[in-house]
Residue, then its C-alpha position, 0 to 999 in steps of 0.5 A: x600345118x604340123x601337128x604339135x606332139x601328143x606330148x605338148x598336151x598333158x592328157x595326150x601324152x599318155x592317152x593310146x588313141x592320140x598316141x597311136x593316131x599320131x605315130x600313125x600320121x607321122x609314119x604314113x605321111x613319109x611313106x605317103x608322099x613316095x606313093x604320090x610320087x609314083x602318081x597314086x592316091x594313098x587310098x589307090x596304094x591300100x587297094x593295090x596292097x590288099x590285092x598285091x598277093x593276088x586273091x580276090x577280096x569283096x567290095x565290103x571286105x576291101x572297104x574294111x581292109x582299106x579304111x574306106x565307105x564302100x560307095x567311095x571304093x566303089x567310085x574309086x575301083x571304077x577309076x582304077x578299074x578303067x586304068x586297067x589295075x583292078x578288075x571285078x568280078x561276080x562270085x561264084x556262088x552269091x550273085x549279090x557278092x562283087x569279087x575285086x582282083x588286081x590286074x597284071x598292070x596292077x600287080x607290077x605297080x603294087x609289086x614295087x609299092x610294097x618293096x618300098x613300104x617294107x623298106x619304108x618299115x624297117x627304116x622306122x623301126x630299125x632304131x628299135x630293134x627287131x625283138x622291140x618292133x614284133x612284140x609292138x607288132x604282135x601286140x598291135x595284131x592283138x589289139x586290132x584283132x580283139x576289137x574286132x571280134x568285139x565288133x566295136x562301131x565305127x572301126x575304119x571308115x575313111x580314117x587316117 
């Protein structure tokens, strides 16, 4: 079933949370689908995003980055983890801490995914102009960013 416009509905129209919820789902949704042509879950393709670069994120810092609850990551790094794409680790200093690294077989897939979510990118914004898509960046990062410091609930667990 399609979701009608925010603009079908007077309040939605001008309200930033639909308006951003919207363009989101409709964005994701085409990228999305060439993710689970490829025999991913979208949530399998954030984990391997986060990671892509090679660093080594906790567990509750991948669930933030990812839109997840950390006992449903949990559940899925041990599936990807036992197809060979991720790995854990303990850190070095705190013990109660569970590092997460991509593995080379990881690393090839997340490698080609993020060339095609880049192109998938400036596919969508490429009618806008380049000046117009940072400055929406920019002001997106910022948005993001102040919320976040403001430690605002709820911000992120298994949304899309």
């Amino acid at each position: 079933m399609v979701a009608k416009p925010v603009n079908a509905v007077p309040f939605l129209a001008d309200y930033l949370p639909a308006m951003l919820g919207q363009a989101s789902a409709l964005i994701s949704s085409e990228f999305h689908a060439e993710v689970r042509a490829r025999g991913f879950t979208v949530a399998e393709w954030r984990v391997l995003a986060c990671l892509a670069t090679g660093l080594q994120i906790s567990i509750g810092d991948l669930a933030a980055a990812t839109l997840s609850k950390q006992p449903t990551l949990t559940r899925q790094l041990d599936r990807m983890e036992a197809s060979g794409y991720v790995g854990r680790t303990q850190h070095p200093v705190d013990g109660r801490v569970t590092l997460v690294h991509i593995s080379p077989k990881g690393k090839r897939i997340a490698k080609r995914l993020v060339e095609l979510s880049h192109a998938h990118e400036k596919r969508v914004l490429e009618p806008f102009g380049m000046d117009r898509a940072d400055d929406l960046k920019r002001m997106l990062r910022q948005l993001i960013e102040f919320h976040q410091s403001r430690g605002t609930p709820g911000a992120g667990a298994d949304e899309d």
